[in-house]
Each structure stands twice: as structure tokens, then as C-alpha cells.
C-alpha positions as CSV (number, residue, x, y, z in Angstrom):
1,X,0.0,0.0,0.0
2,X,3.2,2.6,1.1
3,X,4.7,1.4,-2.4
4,X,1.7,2.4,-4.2
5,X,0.9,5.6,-2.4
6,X,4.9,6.5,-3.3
7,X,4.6,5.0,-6.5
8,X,1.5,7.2,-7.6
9,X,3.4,10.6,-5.8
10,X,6.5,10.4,-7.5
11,X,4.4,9.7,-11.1
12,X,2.3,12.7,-10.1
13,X,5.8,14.9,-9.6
14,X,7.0,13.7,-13.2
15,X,3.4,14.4,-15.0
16,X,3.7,17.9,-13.2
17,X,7.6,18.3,-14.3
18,X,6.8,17.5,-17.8
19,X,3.9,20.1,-17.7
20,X,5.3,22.8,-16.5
21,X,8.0,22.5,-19.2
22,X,6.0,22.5,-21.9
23,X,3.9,25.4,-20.5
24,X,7.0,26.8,-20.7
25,X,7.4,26.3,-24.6
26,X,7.0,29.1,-27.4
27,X,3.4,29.6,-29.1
28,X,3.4,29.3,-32.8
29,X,2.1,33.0,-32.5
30,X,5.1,34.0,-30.0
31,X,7.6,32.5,-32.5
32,X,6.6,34.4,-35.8
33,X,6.4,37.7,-33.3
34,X,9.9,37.7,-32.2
35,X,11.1,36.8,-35.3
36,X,9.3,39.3,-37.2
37,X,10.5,42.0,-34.1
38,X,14.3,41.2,-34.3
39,X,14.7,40.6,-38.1
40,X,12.1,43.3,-39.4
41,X,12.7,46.8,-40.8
42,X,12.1,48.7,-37.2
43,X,13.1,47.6,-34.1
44,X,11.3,49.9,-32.6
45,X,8.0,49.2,-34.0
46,X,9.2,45.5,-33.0
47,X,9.6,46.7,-29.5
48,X,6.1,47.8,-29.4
49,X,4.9,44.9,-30.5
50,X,6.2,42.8,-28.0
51,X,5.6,44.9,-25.2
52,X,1.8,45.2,-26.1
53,X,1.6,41.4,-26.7
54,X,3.4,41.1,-22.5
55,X,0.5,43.1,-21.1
56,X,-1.7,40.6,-22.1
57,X,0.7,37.6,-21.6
58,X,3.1,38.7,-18.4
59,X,4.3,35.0,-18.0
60,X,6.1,34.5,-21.9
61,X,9.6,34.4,-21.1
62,X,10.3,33.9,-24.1
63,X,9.2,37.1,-25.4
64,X,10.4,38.9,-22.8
65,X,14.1,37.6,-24.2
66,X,13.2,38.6,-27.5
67,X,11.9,41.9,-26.1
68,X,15.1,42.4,-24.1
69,X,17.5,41.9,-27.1
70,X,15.1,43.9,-29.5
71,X,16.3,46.7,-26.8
72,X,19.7,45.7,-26.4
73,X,19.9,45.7,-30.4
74,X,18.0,49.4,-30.3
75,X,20.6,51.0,-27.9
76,X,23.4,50.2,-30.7
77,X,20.9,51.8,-33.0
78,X,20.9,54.8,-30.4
79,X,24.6,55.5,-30.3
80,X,25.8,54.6,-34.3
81,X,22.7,56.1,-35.2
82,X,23.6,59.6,-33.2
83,X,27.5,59.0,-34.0
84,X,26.5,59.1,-38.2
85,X,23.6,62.1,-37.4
86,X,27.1,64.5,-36.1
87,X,29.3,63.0,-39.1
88,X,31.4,60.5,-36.9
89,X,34.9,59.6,-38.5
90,X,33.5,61.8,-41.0
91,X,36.4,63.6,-42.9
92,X,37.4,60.6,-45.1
93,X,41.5,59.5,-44.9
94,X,41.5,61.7,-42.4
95,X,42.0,58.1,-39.7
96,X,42.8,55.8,-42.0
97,X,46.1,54.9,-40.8
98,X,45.7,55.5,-37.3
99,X,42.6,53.2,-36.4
100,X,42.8,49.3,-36.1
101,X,39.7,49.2,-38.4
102,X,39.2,50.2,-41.7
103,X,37.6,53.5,-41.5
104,X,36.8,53.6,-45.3
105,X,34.3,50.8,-44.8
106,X,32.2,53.1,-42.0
107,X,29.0,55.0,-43.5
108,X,29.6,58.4,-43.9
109,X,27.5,61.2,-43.3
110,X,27.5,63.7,-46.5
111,X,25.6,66.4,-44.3
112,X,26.3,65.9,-40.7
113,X,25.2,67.8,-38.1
114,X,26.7,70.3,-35.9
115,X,28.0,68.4,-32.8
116,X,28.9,70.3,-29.4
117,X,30.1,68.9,-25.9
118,X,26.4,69.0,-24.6
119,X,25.4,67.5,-27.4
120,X,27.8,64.8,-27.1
121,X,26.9,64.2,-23.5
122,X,23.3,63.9,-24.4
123,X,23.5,61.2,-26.6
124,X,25.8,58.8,-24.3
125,X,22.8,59.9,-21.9
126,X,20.4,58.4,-23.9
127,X,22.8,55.4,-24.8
128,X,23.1,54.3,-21.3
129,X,18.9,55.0,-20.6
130,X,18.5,52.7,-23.6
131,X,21.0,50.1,-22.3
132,X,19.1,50.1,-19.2
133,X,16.0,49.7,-20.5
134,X,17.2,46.5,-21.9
135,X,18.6,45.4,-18.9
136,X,15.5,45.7,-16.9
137,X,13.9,43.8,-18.9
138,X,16.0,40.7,-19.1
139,X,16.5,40.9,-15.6
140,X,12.6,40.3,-15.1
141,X,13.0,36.7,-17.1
142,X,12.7,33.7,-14.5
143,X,11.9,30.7,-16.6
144,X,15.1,28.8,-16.2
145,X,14.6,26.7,-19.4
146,X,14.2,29.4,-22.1
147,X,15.3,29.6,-25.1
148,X,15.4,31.5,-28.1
149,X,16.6,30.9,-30.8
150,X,18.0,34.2,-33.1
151,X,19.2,33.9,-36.7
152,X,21.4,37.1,-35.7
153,X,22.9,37.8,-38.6
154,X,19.7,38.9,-40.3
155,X,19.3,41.7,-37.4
156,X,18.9,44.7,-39.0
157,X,20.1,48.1,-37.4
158,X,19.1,51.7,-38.2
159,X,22.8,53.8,-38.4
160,X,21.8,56.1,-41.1
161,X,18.5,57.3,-38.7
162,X,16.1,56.8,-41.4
163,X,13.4,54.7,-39.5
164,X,14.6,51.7,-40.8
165,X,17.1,49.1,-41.1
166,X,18.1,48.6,-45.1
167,X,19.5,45.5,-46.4
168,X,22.8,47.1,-45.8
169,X,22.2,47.3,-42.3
170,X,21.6,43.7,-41.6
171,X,24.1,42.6,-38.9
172,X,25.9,39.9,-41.3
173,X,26.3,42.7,-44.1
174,X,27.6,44.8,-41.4
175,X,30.2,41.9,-40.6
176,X,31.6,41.7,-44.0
177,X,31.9,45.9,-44.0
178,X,34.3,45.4,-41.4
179,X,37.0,42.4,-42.1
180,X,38.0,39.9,-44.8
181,X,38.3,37.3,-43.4
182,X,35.2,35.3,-43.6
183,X,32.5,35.7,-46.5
184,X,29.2,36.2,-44.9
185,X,26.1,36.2,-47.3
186,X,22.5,36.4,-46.4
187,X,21.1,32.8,-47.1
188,X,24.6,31.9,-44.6
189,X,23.2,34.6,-42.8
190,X,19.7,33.0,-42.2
191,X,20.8,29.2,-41.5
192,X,23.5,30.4,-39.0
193,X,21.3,30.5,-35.8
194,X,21.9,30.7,-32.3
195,X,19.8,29.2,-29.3
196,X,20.4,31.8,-26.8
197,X,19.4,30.4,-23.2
198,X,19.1,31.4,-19.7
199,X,22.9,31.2,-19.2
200,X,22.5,33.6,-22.3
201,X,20.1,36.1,-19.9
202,X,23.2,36.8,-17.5
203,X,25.6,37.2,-20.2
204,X,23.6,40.0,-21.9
205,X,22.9,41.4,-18.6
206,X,26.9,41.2,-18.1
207,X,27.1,43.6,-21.3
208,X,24.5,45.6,-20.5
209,X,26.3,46.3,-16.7
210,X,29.6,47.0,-18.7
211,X,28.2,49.3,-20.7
212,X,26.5,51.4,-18.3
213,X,29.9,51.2,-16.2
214,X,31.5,52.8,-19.0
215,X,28.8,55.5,-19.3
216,X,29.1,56.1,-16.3
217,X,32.6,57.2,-16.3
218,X,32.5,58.9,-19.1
219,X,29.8,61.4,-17.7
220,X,31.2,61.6,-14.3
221,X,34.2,63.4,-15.5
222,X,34.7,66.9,-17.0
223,X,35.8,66.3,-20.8
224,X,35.2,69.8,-21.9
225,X,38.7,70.7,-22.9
226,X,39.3,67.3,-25.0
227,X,36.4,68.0,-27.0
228,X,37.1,71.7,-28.1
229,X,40.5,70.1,-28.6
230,X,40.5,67.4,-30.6
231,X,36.5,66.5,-31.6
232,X,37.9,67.4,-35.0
233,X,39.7,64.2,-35.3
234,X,36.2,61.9,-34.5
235,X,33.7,64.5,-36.0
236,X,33.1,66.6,-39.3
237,X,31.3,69.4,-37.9
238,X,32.6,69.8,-33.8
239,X,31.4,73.4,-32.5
240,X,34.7,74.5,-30.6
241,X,36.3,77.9,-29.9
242,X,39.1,76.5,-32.6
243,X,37.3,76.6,-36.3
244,X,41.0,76.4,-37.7
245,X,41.6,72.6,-36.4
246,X,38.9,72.2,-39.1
247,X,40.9,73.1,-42.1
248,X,40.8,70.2,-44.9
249,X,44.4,69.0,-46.1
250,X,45.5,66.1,-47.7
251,X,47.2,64.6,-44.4
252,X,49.4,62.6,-45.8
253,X,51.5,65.8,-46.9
254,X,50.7,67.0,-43.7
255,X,51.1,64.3,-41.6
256,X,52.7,65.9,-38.6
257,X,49.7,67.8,-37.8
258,X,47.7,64.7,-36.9
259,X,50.4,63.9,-35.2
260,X,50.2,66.8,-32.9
261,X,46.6,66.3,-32.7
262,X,47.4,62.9,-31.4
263,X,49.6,64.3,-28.5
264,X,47.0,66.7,-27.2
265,X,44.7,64.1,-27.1
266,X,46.7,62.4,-24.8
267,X,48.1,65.3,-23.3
268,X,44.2,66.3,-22.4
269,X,43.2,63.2,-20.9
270,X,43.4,64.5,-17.6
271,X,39.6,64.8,-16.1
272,X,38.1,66.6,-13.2
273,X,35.5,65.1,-10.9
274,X,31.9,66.5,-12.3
275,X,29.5,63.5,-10.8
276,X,31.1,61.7,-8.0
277,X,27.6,60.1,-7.9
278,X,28.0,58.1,-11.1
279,X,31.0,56.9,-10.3
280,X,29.6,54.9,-7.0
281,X,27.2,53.7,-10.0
282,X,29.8,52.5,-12.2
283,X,31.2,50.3,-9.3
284,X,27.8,49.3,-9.0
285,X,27.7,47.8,-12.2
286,X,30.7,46.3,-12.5
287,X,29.7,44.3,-9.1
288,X,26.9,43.3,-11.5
289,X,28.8,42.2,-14.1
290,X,31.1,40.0,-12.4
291,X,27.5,38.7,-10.9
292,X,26.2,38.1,-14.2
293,X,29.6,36.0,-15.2
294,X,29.4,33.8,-12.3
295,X,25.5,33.3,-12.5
296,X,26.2,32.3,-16.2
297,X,28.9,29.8,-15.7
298,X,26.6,28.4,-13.1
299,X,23.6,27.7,-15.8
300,X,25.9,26.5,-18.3
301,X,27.2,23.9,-15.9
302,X,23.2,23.0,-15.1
303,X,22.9,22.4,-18.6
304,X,22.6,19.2,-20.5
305,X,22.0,19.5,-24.0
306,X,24.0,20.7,-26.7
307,X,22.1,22.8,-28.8
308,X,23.8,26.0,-31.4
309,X,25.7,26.7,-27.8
310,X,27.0,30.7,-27.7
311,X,28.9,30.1,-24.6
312,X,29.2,26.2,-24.2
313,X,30.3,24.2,-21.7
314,X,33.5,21.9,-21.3
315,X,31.1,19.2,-22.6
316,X,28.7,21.3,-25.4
317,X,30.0,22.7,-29.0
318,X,29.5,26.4,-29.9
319,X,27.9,28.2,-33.2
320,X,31.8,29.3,-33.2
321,X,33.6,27.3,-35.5
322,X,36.8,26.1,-33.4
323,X,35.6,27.8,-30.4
324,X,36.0,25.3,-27.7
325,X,36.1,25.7,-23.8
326,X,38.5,23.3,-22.2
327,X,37.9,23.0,-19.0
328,X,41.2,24.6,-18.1
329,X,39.7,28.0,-19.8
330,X,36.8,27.5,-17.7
331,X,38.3,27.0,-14.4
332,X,40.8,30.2,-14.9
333,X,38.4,32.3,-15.7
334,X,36.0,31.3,-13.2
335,X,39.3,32.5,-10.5
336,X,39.4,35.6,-12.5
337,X,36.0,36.3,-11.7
338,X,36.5,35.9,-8.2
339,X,39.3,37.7,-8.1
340,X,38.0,40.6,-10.2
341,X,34.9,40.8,-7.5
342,X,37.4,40.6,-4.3
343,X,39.5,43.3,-5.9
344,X,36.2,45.4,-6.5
345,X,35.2,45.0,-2.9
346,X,38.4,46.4,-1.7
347,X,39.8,43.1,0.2
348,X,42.2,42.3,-2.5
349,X,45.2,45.0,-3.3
350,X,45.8,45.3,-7.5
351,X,49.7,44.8,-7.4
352,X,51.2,48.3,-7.4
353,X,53.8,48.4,-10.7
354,X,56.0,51.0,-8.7
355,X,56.3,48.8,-5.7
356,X,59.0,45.9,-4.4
357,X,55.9,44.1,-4.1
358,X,55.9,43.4,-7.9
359,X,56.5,39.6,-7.5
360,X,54.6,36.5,-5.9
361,X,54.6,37.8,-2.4
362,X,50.7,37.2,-1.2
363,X,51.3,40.5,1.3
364,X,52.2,44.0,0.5
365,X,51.4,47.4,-0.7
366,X,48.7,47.7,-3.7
367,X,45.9,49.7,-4.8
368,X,42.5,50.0,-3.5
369,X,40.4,49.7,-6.3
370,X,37.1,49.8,-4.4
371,X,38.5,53.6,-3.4
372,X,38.8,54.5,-6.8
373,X,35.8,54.8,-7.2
374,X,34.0,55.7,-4.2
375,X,36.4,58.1,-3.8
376,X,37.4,59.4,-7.3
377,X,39.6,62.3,-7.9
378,X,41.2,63.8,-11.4
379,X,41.5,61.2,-14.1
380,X,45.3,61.6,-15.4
381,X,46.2,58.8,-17.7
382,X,49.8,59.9,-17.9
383,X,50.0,60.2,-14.4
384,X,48.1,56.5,-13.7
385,X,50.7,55.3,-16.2
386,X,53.6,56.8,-14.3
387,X,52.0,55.4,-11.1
388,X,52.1,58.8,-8.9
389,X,47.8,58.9,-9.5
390,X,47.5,56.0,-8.1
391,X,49.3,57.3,-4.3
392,X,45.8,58.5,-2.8
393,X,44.9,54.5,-2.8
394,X,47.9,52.5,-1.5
395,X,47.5,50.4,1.5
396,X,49.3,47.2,2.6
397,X,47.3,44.7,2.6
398,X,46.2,41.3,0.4
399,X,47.7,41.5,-3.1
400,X,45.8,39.6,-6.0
401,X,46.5,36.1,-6.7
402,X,50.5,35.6,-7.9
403,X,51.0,34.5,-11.0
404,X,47.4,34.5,-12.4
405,X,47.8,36.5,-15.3
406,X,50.5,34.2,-16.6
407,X,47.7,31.5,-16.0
408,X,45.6,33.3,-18.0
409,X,48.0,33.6,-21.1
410,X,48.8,30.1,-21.0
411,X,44.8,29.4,-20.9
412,X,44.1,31.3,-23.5
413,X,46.7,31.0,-25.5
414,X,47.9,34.4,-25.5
415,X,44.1,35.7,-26.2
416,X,43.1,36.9,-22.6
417,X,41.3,39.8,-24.0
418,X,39.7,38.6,-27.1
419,X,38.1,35.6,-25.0
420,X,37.1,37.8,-22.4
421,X,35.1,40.3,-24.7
422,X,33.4,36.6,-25.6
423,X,32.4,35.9,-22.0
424,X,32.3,39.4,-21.1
């Protein structure tokens, strides 16, 4: 009788398991609305599609994910869109040598408008609102088995401001604008799809929290006298008390007048405190995204399929062709991120380059980190560079782990930085 009464329990717990994951599964109706949100002409009208269709159905995950990248998607739209409206790396050849891109293959604005500092601040304003907006809303997803899956290359994003994204515009058009490498065409475009899940959720929350760190500092500090400057070398039409710097000339006959525009920039970048505020708020987020790292490692560890992975497992295959996370990778970074959030808290000491302490000792004098931000002063980069900025925040104390970044370069082969943009 006990066996039966267990028997019919544990059936009833299976039956109720199985339920609740198929509630949890996309309507036919939810499917063709994301898609047509993400891949149409408008993400904004997208946007408002999927917002009106949450009202009615709070519980759909699953559009809630689509709605969260349709806004993630939209703040690019926000700042490439702004940057083309004031003719960003507008005077053509003028950065052609000195950027690691090819500038030539950026859209130019033939009639920019007239930037100014405010103007400049406004729209990195709006950039980070736009970011958040997004990040609110994936932060509201709970269904730990979504999944949606995004043929991402056929995104399409508005950076001439026309109200639309043109065939141009699609994301894997985009892609071949900017490198040689690899031939991307749209029927590649449309088959190469990826099942973002809810390790996916904290990873674009991670970006979104980076972002707005970097907002952040940008508008906490006074960058008045870079602009009037040197916004002539970013921007065709900067308002600045210097109309001269604007004087057309074939620069490679001139060359050592970008030169000198290259050593005031660097010269410049030396920023008073405007908004202390937002630099508490910066710390804040990147708190957040070393929470979203860990809390994404953790799902992709829960998982147990292998489906069109973006961040796999030690076990799963990525979209990525070759990309493949031993499980060394995955441990080191995992002591990064641990790192990373004891030297954000203050309890770890970043090793100070200056110092005796330069070497494996666990003990000794370092910077605060924490302190730079919740006590911020003047932002010299020569000075940080020299070391003698970075005085207000020495203390003895715990230094970071020894030897870890060598770790790191023999993780990742040499590529610390270009797999950590991947895992953000």
C-alpha cells in the first residue's frame, strides 16, 4: 500500500515536471512575433509589438528575451545612429592609418550635423537609458529553461537614422563591412542561428552592466577641454572655440599635424571630478557584471543538452567554429571572476607596478580599487601610467593572486582579452 501511495506521488511529480515544461514552450504565434520583431525593418515598432503582446501575456519568457534583445539591439541603434547624425569619422583619410579598423568601410554622413560637448553628452545619456532599459527587462526573465533561438545575422540596425534598417544594415552585411576574413552572405546569414538560453540572460545582462559602467565614467568626469581640442579628429562638424583645427588638407602631406593632434589628445586626458555620484554607479555595475559572469557559468554547468551553444560548456559545442572551452579556460576564468569581484570589494590589493611588491609575495602594498571609485579624484592617464595617481589608494594589505595573469595567457593562449570580450 506505502509502495503504491509513493509510486503514484512520484508519477504525479513527473506528469507535473513534464507540464510545466511544456507550458514553458514558445506559441506558434510567439515564435513568428519575435522573429518578425528582431529581423524586421524597425526595431522599434518591434519593440512595441512585444511589449503590447506582454500586457496581455506577463508570463512569456520567451518574449520577454526577444523583447530584451530587441532593446539591447536598439541601444546600438541609439549611439551609431547619433555618431552618423554628427558625421562620426566623417572627414574621409583623415584616420585611415591610425585606427585598427578600416575606416573607409564606416558610413559616412555627406551632411552631418553640428556636434557640441552638450550634445555629445546627451546622446551617451540616452545610450546608457537605452542600455538600461534593456537590462530591466532581461532581468525580469525567470523561466530557467528558455530559449530563443535568433538567426542574428539577419538583425537589422538603423545607423543612417532613417526609421529603418536597409539590407545594408543587416548585422551579417555589417560583418563583412568590417573584415576579410570570412564571407558572410545572407542565405549563410539566415541558416547560422543561435539558441540563446538562460545562461544567455546573464551574459547580456553582463554587457549591459559594462556598458553602463563605461557611461558612467565617461559622464562623471569633465571632458570639456578634449572636446574643443581634438573632436575634429572623430567629428566633421565639432562646434569648438578652434574653427581652424577644421581646415581640410591632404594629411598625408601633412602628416605631422595629426600627429600633434594625437599628442593633445593624450596630453588632455586628464579629467576633473563633475559627478562623483555616477562613479559609485559604475562600481555598481561592474559588481553586477562580475555577478552576471558567475551566475552564467553556473547555468551553463546545469545544462545538459548541446544545442547551437553561444557560450558552451567543457562538454557542449559552440555556433563558433573552433571555439572550444577546455575546461582549463573554464576554471581560470572562473578564478578571475573571483578575483576581479574581491578586488572590487576592496579586500584584494591590484599589485602596485612601482612597488617591491611586484612579484609572488601574497602580502604588501597595492591599490585599492574599491576607493577608486567611491572616492574618485582627477582622471590623469599619464600620471596612472607613471604610477604617482594611483598614491591617494595604496594600502598594505592582500595583493591579488600571484602569478594568475600568466595563467591566463597560457589558458588562452595568448588571447586573454579577445576571449574575455566573448564571456564578457
Amino acid at each position: 500500500m506505502s509502495h503504491t501511495y509513493w509510486s503514484i506521488i512520484v508519477a504525479f511529480c513527473v506528469l507535473w515536471s513534464v507540464g510545466q515544461a511544456r507550458a514553458a514552450e514558445p506559441s506558434d504565434e510567439e515564435v513568428l512575433l519575435v522573429k518578425a520583431a528582431l529581423t524586421g525593418e524597425s526595431l522599434v515598432e518591434g519593440e512595441k509589438a512585444l511589449t503590447s503582446y506582454l500586457v496581455d501575456h506577463p508570463k512569456s519568457d520567451y518574449v520577454r528575451f526577444g523583447l530584451g534583445f530587441a532593446q539591447f539591439f536598439h541601444s546600438g541603434e541609439v549611439l551609431f545612429s547619433g555618431l552618423y547624425r554628427y558625421g562620426f569619422l566623417g572627414r574621409e583619410g583623415f584616420l585611415d592609418e591610425m585606427l585598427p579598423i578600416d575606416v573607409s568601410s564606416v558610413p559616412r554622413n555627406m551632411q552631418p550635423e553640428e556636434i557640441t560637448y552638450d550634445k555629445l553628452n546627451a546622446l551617451i545619456q540616452s545610450w546608457l537609458d537605452s542600455v538600461a532599459t534593456a537590462e530591466t527587462t532581461l532581468a525580469a526573465i525567470t523561466d530557467e529553461t528558455v530559449k530563443l533561438p535568433i538567426a542574428i545575422g539577419q538583425v537589422r540596425l538603423d545607423i543612417d537614422g532613417n526609421g529603418k534598417g536597409d539590407e545594408g544594415e543587416a548585422i551579417w552585411a555589417l560583418f563583412n563591412r568590417f573584415q576579410r576574413r570570412f564571407d558572410a552572405d545572407e542565405a549563410g546569414a539566415a541558416e547560422f542561428t543561435i539558441a540563446f538560453d538562460r545562461a544567455d540572460v546573464a551574459w547580456l545582462r553582463g554587457y549591459c552592466h559594462f556598458m553602463m559602467a563605461l557611461a558612467e565614467c565617461a559622464l562623471a568626469h569633465d571632458r570639456q577641454a578634449l572636446f574643443d581640442h581634438c573632436s575634429h579628429v572623430a567629428f566633421a562638424r565639432p562646434k569648438t572655440p578652434f574653427p581652424f583645427l577644421q581646415a581640410e588638407y591632404d594629411y598625408r602631406e601633412y602628416e605631422w599635424m595629426t600627429v600633434t593632434d594625437w599628442i593633445a589628445f593624450f596630453h588632455l586626458m586628464r579629467f576633473e571630478v563633475k559627478e562623483p555620484a555616477r562613479m559609485l554607479k559604475a562600481h555598481e555595475h561592474l559588481k553586477m557584471v562580475i555577478a552576471m559572469g558567475k551566475d552564467m557559468w553556473k547555468s551553463i554547468d546545469a545544462e545538459t543538452d548541446n544545442d547551437r551553444e553561444w557560450v558552451p560548456s567543457t562538454i557542449q559545442t559552440s555556433v563558433i567554429p573552433g571555439a572550444e572551452v577546455t575546461p582549463e579556460i573554464r576554471d581560470t576564468w572562473l578564478i578571475f571572476l573571483n578575483e576581479a569581484d574581491l578586488v572590487l570589494d576592496g579586500t584584494r590589493l591590484v599589485r602596485f607596478w612601482r612597488m617591491p611588491e611586484w612579484d609572488d609575495r601574497p602580502q604588501g602594498t597595492g591599490i585599492n580599487l574599491k576607493r577608486v571609485f567611491t572616492e574618485p579624484r582627477t582622471f590623469d592617464l599619464m600620471l596612472w601610467i607613471q604610477g604617482t595617481a594611483a598614491a591617494p589608494y595604496l594600502e598594505k594589505g592582500t595583493l591579488t593572486k600571484p602569478g594568475l595573469w600568466d595563467r591566463m595567457q597560457n589558458a588562452f593562449n595568448g588571447r586573454v582579452f579577445r576571449w574575455g570580450f566573448w564571456f564578457n
